[in-house]
C-alpha positions as CSV (number, residue, x, y, z in Angstrom):
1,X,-3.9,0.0,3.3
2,X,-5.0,-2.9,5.6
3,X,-5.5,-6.7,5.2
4,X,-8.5,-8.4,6.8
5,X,-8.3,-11.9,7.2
6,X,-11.5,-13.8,6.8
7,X,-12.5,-13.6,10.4
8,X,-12.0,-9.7,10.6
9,X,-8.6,-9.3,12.5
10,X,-5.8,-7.3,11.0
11,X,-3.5,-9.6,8.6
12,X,-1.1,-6.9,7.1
13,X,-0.9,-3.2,6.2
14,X,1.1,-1.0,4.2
15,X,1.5,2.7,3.8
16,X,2.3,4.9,1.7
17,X,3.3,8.9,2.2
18,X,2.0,11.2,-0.6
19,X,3.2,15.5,-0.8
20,X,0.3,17.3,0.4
21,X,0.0,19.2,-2.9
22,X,0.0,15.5,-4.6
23,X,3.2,16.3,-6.8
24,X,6.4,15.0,-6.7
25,X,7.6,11.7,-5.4
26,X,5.6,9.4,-3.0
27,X,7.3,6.9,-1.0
28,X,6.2,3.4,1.1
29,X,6.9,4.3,4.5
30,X,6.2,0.9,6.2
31,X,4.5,-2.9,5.5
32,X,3.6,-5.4,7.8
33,X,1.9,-8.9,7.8
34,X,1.5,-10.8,11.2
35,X,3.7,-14.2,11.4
36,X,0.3,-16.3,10.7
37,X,-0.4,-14.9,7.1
38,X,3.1,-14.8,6.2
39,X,4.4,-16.5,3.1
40,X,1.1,-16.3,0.7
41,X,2.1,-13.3,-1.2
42,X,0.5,-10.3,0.9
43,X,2.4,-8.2,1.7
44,X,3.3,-7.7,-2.6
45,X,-0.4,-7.3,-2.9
46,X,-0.9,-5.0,-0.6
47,X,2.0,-3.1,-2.1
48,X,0.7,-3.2,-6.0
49,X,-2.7,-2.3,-4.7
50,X,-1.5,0.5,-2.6
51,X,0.7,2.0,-5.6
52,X,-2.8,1.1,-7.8
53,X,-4.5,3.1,-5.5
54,X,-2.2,6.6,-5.4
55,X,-2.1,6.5,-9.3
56,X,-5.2,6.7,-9.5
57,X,-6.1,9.0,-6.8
58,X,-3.0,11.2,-7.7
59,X,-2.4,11.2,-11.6
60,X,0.1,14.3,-11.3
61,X,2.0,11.9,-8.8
62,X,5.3,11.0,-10.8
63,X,3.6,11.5,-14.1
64,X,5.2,9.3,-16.7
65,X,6.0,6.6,-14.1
């Protein structure tokens, strides 16, 4: 997942790696938010969205987590 700030330019990302079958266990692999949009709660959005996201997508993912 990547932030956009308001004038288009990269603020943050965050990944996360999911089994190719979409079983078992995903895992963040990585987040980042550059220095300037630090410290306004970011890079936890990113995060819960990103986890949203792969429960959706991937229901079978972890099921009963």
């Amino acid at each position: 997942m990547t932030a956009i700030a308001g004038d288009g330019t990269v603020a943050g990302f965050t990944d996360v790696v999911v089994p190719a079958d979409g079983t078992g266990d995903g895992h963040g692999s990585g987040t980042a938010v550059l220095a300037t949009h630090r410290g306004h709660g970011l890079a936890l959005w990113m995060k819960a969205e990103s986890i949203r996201l792969v429960r959706a997508r991937h229901p079978e993912l972890c099921p009963g987590c």
